[in-house]
C-alpha positions, 0 to 999 in steps of 0.5 A: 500500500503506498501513501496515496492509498493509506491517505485514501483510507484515512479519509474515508474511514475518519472523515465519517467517524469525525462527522459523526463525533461532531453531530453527536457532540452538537446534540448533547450540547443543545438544550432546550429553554426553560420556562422564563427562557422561552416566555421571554422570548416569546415576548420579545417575538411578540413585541417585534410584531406589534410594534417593529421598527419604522412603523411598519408591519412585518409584511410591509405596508403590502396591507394598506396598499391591498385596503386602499386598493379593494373596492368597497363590498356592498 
């Protein structure tokens, strides 16, 4: 076996052993929010929809453009 093949198997033999290392280190780590966490952030989301920063609503001013621009139901 020469060097090109021993690289060759090193890399593909440690290439997924190393991926799959990485993933599982990334998933113990991950931690869920507790409960304060979670309500303050879903505050926070709350207050970025009801009052952004411009004045204008997360879908832009496309719903008083469409109000203006529909006829009147009668």
């Amino acid at each position: 076996m020469n060097d090109t093949e021993s690289i060759w198997t090193l890399t593909v033999i440690g290439g997924p052993i190393i991926l799959g290392a990485i993933i599982a280190y990334a998933l113990i780590k991950q931690r869920r929010l507790r409960q304060p966490e979670k309500a303050r952030q879903n505050q926070a989301v709350k207050n970025l929809y009801d009052d952004p920063d411009g004045g204008t609503s997360p879908a832009g001013d496309a719903r008083s453009v469409e109000a203006e621009v529909r006829a009147p139901q009668k």
